[in-house]
C-alpha positions as CSV (number, residue, x, y, z in Angstrom):
1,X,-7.3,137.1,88.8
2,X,-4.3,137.6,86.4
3,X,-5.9,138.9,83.1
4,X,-4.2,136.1,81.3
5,X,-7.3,134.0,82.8
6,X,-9.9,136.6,82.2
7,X,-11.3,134.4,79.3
8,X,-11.3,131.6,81.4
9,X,-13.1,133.2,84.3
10,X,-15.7,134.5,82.0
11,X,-16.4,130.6,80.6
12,X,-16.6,129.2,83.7
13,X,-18.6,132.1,86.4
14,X,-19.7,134.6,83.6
15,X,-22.0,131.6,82.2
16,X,-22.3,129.9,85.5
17,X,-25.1,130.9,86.9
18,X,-27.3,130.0,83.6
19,X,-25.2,126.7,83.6
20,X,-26.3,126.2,87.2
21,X,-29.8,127.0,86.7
22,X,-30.1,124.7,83.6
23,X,-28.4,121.9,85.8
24,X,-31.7,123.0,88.3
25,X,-34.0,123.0,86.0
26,X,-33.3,119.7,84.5
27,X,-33.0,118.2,87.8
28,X,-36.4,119.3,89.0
29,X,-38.0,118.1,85.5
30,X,-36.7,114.9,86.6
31,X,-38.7,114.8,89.9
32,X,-41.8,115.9,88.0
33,X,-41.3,113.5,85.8
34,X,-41.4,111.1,89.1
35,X,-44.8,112.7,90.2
36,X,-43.4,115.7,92.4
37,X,-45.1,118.8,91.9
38,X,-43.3,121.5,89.9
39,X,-42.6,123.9,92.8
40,X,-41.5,121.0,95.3
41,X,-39.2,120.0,92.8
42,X,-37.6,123.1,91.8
43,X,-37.2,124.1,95.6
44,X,-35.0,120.6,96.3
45,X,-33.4,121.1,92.8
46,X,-32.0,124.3,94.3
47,X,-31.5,123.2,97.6
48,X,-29.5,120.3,97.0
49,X,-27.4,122.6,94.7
50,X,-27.1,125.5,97.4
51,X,-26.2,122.4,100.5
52,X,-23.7,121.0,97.9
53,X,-21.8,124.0,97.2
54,X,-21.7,125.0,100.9
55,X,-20.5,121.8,101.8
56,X,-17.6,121.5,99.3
57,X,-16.7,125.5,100.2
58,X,-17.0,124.8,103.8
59,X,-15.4,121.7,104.4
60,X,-12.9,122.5,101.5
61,X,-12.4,119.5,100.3
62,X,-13.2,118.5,96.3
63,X,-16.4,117.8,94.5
64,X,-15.0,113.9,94.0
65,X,-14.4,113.2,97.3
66,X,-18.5,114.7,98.7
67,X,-19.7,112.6,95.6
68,X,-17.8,109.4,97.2
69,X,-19.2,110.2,100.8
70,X,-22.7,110.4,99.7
71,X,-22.3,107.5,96.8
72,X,-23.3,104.0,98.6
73,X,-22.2,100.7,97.3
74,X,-25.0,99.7,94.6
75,X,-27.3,102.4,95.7
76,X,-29.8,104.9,94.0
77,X,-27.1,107.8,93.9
78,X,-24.2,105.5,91.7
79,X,-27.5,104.1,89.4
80,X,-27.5,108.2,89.1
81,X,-24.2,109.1,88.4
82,X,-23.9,106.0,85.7
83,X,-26.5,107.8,84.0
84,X,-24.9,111.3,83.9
85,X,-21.5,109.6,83.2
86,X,-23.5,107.9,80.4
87,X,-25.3,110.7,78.5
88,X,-21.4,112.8,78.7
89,X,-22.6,115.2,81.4
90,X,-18.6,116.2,82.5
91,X,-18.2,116.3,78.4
92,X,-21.0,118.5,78.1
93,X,-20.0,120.7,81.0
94,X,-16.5,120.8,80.0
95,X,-17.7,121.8,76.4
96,X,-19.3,124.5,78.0
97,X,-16.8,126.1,79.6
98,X,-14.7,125.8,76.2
99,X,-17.0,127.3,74.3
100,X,-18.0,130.4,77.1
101,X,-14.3,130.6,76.8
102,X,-13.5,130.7,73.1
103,X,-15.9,133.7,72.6
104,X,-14.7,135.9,75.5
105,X,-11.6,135.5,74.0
106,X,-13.0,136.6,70.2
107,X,-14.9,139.5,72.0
């Protein structure tokens, strides 16, 4: 990686994995929330997250176009994604990253 994107690097993988695990974590308190138990929930959290980022590395293609192929016409997953898109999850995310950034670079 050119060192001009050092900062960058450290934003978006330096922080990632606590990113990740937070995005797990909520996901799993979701399916308790739904009556799953704790440790069912947190193994699908992680599994889905693991299959997802397999897929998108394997297949190579981008995150948009898996999200379209698993996304059915008025189905659970879009009632899902309105919901993220609603409470500013890419916002958030993107935030995130900024802010990871901003202090790597001040360090």
């Amino acid at each position: 990686m050119p060192e001009v994107l050092i900062d960058a690097v450290c934003g978006l993988s330096g922080g990632g994995p606590a990113y990740a695990a937070m995005f797990i974590e909520a996901m799993a308190d979701g399916g308790v929330k739904q009556g799953l138990p704790r440790a069912t929930a947190y193994r699908l959290a992680a599994q889905t997250c693991l299959g997802t980022a397999k897929m998108i590395l394997e297949m190579d293609i981008h995150p948009g176009q898996l999200k379209d192929m698993v996304t059915s016409p008025g189905g659970t997953t879009i009632e899902g994604c309105e919901a993220l898109e609603k409470g500013g999850m890419r916002a958030a995310v993107m935030e995130c990253i900024n802010a990871g950034t901003e202090k790597s670079r001040r360090l």
